[in-house]
C-alpha positions as MATLAB code, in Angstrom:
seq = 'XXXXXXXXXXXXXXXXXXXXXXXXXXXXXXXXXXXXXXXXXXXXXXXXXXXXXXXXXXXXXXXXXXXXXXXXXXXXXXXXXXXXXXXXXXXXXXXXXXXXXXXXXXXXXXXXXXXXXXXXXXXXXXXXXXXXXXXXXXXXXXXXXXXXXXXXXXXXXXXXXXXXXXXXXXXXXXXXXXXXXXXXXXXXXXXXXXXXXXXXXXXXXXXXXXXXXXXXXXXXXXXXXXXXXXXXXXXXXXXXXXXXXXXXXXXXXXXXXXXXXXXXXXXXXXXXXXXXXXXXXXXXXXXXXXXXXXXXXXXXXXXXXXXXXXXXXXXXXXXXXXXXXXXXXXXXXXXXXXXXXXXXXX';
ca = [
     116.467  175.295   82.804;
     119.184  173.548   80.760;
     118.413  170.306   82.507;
     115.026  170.962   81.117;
     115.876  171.810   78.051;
     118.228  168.898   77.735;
     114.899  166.646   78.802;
     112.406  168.156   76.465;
     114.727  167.477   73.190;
     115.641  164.037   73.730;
     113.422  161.148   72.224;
     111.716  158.516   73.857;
     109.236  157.389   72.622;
     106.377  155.023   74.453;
     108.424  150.971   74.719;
     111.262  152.934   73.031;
     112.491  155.319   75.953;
     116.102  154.380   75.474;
     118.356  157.857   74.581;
     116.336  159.426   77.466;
     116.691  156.980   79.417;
     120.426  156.517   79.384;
     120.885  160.425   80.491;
     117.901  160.194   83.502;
     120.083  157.536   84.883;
     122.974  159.005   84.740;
     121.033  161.656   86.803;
     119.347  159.421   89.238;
     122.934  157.372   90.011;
     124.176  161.080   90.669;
     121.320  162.109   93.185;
     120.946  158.807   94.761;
     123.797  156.355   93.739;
     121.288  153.307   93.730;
     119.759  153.079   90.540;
     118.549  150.162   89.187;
     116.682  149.194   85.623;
     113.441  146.823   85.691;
     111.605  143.989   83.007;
     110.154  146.518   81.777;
     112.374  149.575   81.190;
     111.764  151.708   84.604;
     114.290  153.337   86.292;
     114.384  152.740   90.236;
     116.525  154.437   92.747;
     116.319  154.643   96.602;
     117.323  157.289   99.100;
     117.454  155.724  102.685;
     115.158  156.631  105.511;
     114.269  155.132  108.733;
     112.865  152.496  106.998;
     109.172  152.958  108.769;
     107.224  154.505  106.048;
     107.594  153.856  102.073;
     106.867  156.684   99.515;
     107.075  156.191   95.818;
     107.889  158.950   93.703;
     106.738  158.647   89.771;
     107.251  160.690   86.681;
     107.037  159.041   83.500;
     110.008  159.588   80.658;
     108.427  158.115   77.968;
     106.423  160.745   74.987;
     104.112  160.141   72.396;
     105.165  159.323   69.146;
     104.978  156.904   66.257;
     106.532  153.672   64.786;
     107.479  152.794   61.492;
     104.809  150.982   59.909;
     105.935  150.526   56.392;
     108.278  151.762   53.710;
     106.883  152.570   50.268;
     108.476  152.801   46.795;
     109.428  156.256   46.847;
     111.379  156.098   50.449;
     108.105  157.374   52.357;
     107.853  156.108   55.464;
     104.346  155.136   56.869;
     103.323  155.066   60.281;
     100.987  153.966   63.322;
     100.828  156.498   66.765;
     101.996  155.353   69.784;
      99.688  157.305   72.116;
      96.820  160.314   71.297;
      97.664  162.584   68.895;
      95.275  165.786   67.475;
      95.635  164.733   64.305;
      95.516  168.427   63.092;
      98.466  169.754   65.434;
     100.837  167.406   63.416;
     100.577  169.082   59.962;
     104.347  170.111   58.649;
     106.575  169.081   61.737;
     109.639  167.584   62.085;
     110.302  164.408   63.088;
     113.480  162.114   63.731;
     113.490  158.704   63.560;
     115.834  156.608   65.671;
     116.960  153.012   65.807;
     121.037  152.514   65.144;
     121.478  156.150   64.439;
     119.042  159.333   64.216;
     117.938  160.464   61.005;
     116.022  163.761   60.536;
     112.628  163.873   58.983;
     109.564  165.750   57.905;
     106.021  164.828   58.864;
     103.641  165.648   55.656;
      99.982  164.984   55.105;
      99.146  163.455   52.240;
      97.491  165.852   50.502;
      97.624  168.910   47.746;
      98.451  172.042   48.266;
      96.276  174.893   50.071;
      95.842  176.315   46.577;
      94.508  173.466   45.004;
      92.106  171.991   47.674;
      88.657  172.246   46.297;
      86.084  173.598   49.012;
      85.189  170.130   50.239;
      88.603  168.956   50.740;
      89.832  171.801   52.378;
      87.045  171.613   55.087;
      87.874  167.737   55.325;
      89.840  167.391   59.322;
      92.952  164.742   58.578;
      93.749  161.167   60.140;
      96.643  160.311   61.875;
      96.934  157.528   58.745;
      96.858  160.213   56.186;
     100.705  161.384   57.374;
     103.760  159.969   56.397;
     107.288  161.074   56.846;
     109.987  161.936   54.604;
     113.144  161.253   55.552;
     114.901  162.115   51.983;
     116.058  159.154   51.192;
     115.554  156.917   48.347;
     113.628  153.696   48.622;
     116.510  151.647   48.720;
     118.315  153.758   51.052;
     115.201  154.446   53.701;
     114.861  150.410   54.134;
     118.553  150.171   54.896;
     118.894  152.416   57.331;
     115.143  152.061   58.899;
     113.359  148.910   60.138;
     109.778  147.934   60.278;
     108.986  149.328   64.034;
     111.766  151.457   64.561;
     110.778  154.864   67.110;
     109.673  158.033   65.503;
     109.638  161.205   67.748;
     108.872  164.904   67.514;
     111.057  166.995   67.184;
     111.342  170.695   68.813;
     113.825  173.436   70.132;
     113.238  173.642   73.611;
     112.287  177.224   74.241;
     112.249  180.255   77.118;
     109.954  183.520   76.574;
     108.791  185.457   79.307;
     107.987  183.751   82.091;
     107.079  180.580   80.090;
     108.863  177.809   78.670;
     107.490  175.349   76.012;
     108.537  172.412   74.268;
     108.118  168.771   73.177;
     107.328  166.322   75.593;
     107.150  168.412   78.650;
     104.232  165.820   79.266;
     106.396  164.214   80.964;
     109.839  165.733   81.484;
     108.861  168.459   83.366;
     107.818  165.782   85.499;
     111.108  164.204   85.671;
     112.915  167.654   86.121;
     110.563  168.502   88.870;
     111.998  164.864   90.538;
     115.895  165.275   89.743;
     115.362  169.041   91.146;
     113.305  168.166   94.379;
     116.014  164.948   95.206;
     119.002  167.869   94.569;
     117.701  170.269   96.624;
     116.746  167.132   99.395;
     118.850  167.622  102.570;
     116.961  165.765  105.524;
     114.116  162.938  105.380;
     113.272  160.211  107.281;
     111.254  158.225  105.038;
     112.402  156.178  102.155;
     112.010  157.651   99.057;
     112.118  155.626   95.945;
     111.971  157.346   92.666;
     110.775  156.129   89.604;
     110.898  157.670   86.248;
     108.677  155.335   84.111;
     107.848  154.137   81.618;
     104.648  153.251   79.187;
     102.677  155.751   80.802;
     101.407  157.339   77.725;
      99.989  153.477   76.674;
      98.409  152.592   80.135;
     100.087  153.615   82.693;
     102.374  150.037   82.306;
     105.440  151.082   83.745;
     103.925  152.689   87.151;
     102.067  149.485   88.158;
     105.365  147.344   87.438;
     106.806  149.564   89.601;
     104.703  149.910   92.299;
     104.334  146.074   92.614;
     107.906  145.707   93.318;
     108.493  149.088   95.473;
     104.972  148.790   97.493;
     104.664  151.987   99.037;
     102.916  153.488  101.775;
     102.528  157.126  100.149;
     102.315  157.626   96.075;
     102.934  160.600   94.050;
     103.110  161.174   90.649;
     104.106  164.278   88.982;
     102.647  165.100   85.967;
     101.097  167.809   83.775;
      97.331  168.777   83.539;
      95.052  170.864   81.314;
      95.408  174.567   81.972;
      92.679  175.548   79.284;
      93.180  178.818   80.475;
      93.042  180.445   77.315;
      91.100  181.984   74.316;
      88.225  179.009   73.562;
      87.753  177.725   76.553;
      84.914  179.487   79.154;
      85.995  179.821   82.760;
      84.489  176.478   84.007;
      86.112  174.686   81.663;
      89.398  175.580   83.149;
      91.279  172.658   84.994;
      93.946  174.886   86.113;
      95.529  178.344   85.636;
      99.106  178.905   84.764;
     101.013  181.127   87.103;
      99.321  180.194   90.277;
     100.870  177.231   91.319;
     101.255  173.532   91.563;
      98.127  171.779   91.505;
      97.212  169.281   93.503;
      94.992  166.671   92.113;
      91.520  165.541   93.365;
      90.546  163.731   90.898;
      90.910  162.942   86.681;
      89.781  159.921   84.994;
      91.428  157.207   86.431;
      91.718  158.015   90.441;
      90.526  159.720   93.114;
      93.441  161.033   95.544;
      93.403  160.114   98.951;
      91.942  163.118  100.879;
      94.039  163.078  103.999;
      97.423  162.619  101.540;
      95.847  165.904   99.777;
      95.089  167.674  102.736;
      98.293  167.259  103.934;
     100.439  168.942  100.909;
      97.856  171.739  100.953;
      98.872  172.347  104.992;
     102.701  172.025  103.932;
     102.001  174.178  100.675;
     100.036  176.926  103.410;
     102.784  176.477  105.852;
     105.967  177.787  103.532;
     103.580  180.175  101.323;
     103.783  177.996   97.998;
     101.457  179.107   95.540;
      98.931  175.790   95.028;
      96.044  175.465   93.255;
      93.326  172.175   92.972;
      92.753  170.223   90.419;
      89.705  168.413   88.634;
      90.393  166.658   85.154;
      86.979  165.314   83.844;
      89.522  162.295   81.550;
      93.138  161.173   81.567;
      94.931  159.680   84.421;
      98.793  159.516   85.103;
     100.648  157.310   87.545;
      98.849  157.231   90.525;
      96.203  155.365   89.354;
      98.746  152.259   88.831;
     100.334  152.822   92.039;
      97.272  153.775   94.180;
      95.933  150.012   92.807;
      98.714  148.054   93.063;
      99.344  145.144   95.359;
      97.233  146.129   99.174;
      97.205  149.791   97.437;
      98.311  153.013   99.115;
      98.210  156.219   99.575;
      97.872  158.506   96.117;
      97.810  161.731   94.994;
      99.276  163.626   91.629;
     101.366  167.109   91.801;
     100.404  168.500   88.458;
     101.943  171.446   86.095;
      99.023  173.586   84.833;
     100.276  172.969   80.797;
      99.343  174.563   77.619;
      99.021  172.732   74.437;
      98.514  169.398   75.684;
      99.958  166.598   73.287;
     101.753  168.968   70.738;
     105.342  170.352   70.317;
     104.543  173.566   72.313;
     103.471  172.406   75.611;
     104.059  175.589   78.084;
     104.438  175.874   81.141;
     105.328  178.546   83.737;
     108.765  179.110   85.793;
     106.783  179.742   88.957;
     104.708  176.896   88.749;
     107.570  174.548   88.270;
     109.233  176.334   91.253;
     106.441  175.817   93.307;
     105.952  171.958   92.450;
     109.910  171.290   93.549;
     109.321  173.366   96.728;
     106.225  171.905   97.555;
     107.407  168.067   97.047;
     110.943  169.000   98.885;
     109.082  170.133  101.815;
     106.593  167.295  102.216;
     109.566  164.648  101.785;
     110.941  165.760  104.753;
     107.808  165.122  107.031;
     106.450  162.445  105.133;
     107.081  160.265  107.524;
     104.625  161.843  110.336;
     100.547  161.332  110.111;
      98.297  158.697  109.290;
      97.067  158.509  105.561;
      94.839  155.354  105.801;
      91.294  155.328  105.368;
      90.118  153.445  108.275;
      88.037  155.434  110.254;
];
């Protein structure tokens, strides 16, 4: 998990994914040896098949975060979200901002203390334009060091406990660990495999249709996270998925519908070696597929997801197994993705 770890820590925020970045292509040249960078800030490498059948592989680096917005007299840094936020999950976290160097920070509402709030105010749910961050600096100090639209990211000790890990920005590192692992472990395939860690997904899916437009596949995957839900406050129904029982396989969320011959296919595969699957049906949202499933003459999609915790805050969980299951699951399909027919011509 220290790959994972490593991952999860690192900022990279929406248009501003450089630090993580830098490290995922050191990873990719590693894996594949062909990396290469796009217009728009994707990374794109290519592992050599045959050549007869062309399967993208997406998992977007970029998180949710904020940019600087303005600096007041007293140092305080205002800002605007890059992305959805809960507005009430943000209340006393830490923050870093980053530009030429990283500077630590504390996200604060602006607001008085629990103790003083009157009964009105303290029923009153916050803004994302109430907060500010303080980076404890003076006025003169925070303007030298920070510009107008420099990245602000969470920031969070990646974290194991039990069978669980959680973190910031596991939406979507876990993702991109699930895509360095399954490549690693990779030892036969005929197709050719281009994988893409992108970026702007968190914004509208912008780096996945950039992407796809240049790599044109024939298959699509992205791996992403989904809602578990799957615990106290939600009923049963409203359960997308279940930690602990496997990768999920998408059949629908907001923005696609998965092809139903590509998803009948990694549930065979997924029967075939015993990996623990599970399906998947998010009401809203969308990830990558979507983009790539659209783009140019379209193609074949379909999204591996991680049943997650704590969507959009600093303790998204996940579980080991589940993780475990998504690398097996895309390892073994690579290697036959080059057999069956996926098009929707009947």
């Amino acid at each position: 998990m220290e790959l994972l770890k490593r991952l999860s820590e690192m900022p990279g925020v929406s248009g501003r994914e450089e630090p993580v970045r830098r490290f995922i292509s050191g990873e990719l040249d590693r894996l594949t040896g062909k990396v290469e960078t796009d217009n728009l800030g994707n990374l794109i490498s290519f592992k050599r098949g045959s050549g007869k059948r062309r399967v993208m592989l997406s998992a977007h680096m970029d998180e949710i975060g904020f940019l600087v917005s303005h600096i007041d007299e007293n140092g305080f840094v205002r800002i605007v979200p890059v992305g959805y936020f809960n507005p009430r999950s943000l209340f006393a976290q830490r923050v870093v901002a980053y530009g030429e160097k990283n500077l630590p920070g504390v996200l604060a509402l602006g607001t008085k203390p629990i103790h003083m709030l009157d009964p009105e105010e303290a029923n009153t749910l916050p803004k994302v334009s109430d907060y500010f961050v303080d980076l404890g600096l003076s006025k003169e100090k925070a303007r030298e060091l920070v510009s107008i639209g420099d990245p602000i990211a969470m920031q969070r000790e990646f974290t194991e406990f039990g069978d669980l890990v959680t973190g910031k920005a596991l939406d979507d590192r876990v993702g991109v660990y699930v895509m360095l692992k399954s490549l690693e472990r990779l030892e036969r395939q005929e197709a050719d495999i281009f994988a893409v860690a992108s970026v702007q997904e968190e914004v509208g899916l912008r780096g996945a249709a950039v992407a796809a437009f240049s790599v044109e596949p024939d298959i699509a995957i992205a791996i992403d996270i989904t809602d578990a839900n799957d615990f106290p406050g939600f009923e049963e129904q409203e359960r997308c998925t279940t930690l602990g029982k496997g990768v999920a396989i998408k059949v629908m969320d907001g923005d696609s519908i998965s092809n139903q011959l590509l998803m009948q296919k990694l549930r065979a595969v997924a029967d075939q070696h015993g990996i623990p699957h599970q399906p998947e049906l998010l009401p809203d949202g969308g990830t990558d597929a979507a983009a790539m499933q659209s783009a140019r003459a379209g193609s074949a999609a379909v999204t591996l997801s991680l049943p997650t915790r704590h969507f959009h805050t600093v303790v998204e969980t996940c579980h080991k197994d589940d993780i475990e299951a998504a690398i097996t699951l895309l390892v073994k399909f690579l290697e036959v993705a080059h057999e069956g027919d996926f098009s929707q011509a009947f």
